[in-house]
Each structure stands twice: as structure tokens, then as C-alpha cells.
C-alpha positions as CSV (number, residue, x, y, z in Angstrom):
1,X,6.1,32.3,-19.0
2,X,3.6,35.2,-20.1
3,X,0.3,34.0,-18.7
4,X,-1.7,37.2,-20.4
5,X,-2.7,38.6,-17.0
6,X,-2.4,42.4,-16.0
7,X,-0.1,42.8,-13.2
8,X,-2.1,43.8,-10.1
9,X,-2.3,47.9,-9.1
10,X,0.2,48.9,-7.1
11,X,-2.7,50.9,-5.1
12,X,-6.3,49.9,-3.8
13,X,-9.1,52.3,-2.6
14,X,-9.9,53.1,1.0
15,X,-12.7,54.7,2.3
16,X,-10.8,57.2,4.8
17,X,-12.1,60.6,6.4
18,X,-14.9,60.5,4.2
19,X,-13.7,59.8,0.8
20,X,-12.2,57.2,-1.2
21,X,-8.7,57.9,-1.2
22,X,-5.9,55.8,-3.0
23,X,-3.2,53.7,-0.5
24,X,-0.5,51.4,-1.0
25,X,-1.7,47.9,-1.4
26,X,0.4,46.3,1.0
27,X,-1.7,48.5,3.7
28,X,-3.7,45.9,4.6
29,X,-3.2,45.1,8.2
30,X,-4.9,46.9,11.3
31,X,-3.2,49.6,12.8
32,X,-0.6,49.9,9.7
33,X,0.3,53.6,8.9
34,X,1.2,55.0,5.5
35,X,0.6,57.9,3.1
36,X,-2.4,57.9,0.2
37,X,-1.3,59.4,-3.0
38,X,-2.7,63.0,-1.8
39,X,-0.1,62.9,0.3
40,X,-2.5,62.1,3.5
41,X,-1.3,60.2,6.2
42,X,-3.4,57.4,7.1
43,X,-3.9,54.2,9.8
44,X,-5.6,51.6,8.5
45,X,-8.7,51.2,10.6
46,X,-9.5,47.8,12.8
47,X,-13.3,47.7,11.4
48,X,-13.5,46.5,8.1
49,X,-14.7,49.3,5.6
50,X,-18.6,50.0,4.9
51,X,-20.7,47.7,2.7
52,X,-22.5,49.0,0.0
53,X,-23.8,51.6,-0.1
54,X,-22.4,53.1,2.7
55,X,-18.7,52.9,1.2
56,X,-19.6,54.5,-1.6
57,X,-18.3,57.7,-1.1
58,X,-16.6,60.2,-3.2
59,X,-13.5,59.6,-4.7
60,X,-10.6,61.8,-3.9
61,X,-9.7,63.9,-6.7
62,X,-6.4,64.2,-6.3
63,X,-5.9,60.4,-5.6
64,X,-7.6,59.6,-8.4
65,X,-5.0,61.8,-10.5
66,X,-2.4,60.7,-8.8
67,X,-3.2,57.4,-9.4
68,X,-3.9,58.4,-13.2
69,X,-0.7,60.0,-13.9
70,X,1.1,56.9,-12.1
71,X,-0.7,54.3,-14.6
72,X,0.0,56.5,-17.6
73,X,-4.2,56.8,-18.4
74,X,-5.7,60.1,-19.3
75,X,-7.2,62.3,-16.6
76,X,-10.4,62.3,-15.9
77,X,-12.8,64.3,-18.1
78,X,-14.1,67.2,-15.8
79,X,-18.0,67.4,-16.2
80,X,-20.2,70.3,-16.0
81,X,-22.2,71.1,-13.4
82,X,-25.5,69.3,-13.4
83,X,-28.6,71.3,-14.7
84,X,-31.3,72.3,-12.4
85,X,-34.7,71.7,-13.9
86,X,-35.4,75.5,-13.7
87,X,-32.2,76.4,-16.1
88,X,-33.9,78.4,-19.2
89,X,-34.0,75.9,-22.0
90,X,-31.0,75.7,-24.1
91,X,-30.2,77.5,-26.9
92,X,-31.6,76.0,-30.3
93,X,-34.1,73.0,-28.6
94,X,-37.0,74.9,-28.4
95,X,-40.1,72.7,-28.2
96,X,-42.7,72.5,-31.5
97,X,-46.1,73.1,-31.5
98,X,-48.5,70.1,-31.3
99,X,-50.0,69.4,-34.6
100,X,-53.2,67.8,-35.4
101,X,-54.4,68.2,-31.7
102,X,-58.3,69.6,-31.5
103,X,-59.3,71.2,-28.2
């Protein structure tokens, strides 16, 4: 019977040594060792993980590509760096003059 469902991910995320990193699911259990997919070994901890926005931390890159590759998606995009407000302006935006303004 095809009930149109996705199967569930064979991985879940896990706040862990300060980022996200990507574990079996069956890791549930307290005290439950294993491997994350950047090859980390972890033990699931006995205090649940942090509430938002404390568990929001960083996702582990290599987890995440891992975890990519494994689902067949495409990695993700790297971005540039953000801009700092004092970066010169970029090339071709300059601003225009006011017009119609009296002093």
C-alpha cells in the first residue's frame, strides 16, 4: 500500500560539543554511544538538548555533507563572507545626486 509519505531520515540532529552534528536515529536513549557522520564519536547525553534558542547552534559542515551526499541532494551553496558596513561601495551602484532638493 503506497500511503504517499516520505520515509523518515535515517539521521536526526544533535546538539553535541557545540554544534549540530548529524547521528543515527536510533540514538535516542541516555548513555547510548555511536559515531555522527563526521566520523565523531558521541554518548548521547542524559539532559535533554537546549530549547530554543540555546540549541541553535551551528551546524556541522561536514555532517551536513555527509548527510547531503547520503540523501542524493546538492551541497550546500557556500556563501560569501558577510560585508562590513565600512567595505567601499561596490562597483557600478554608486549613489545619484538628489534632484529638486533646495538648501
Amino acid at each position: 500500500m503506497i500511503s504517499g509519505l516520505t520515509p523518515p531520515e535515517r539521521f536526526r540532529w544533535l546538539p553535541y560539543d557545540g554544534a549540530r552534528h548529524a547521528v543515527p536515529r536510533e540514538l535516542t536513549m541516555p548513555g547510548l554511544s555511536g559515531t555522527t557522520l563526521c566520523g565523531e564519536p558521541v554518548v548521547i547525553p542524559d539532559a535533554p538538548p537546549p530549547k530554543y534558542p540555546d540549541g541553535m547552534w551551528p551546524e556541522c559542515v561536514a555532517c551536513d555533507r555527509e548527510w547531503r551526499t547520503q540523501a542524493g541532494q546538492q551541497p550546500r551553496p557556500v556563501l560569501p563572507p558577510p560585508r562590513s558596513t565600512l567595505d567601499e561601495p561596490r562597483p557600478g551602484r554608486t549613489r545619484r545626486p538628489k534632484t529638486g532638493v533646495s538648501s
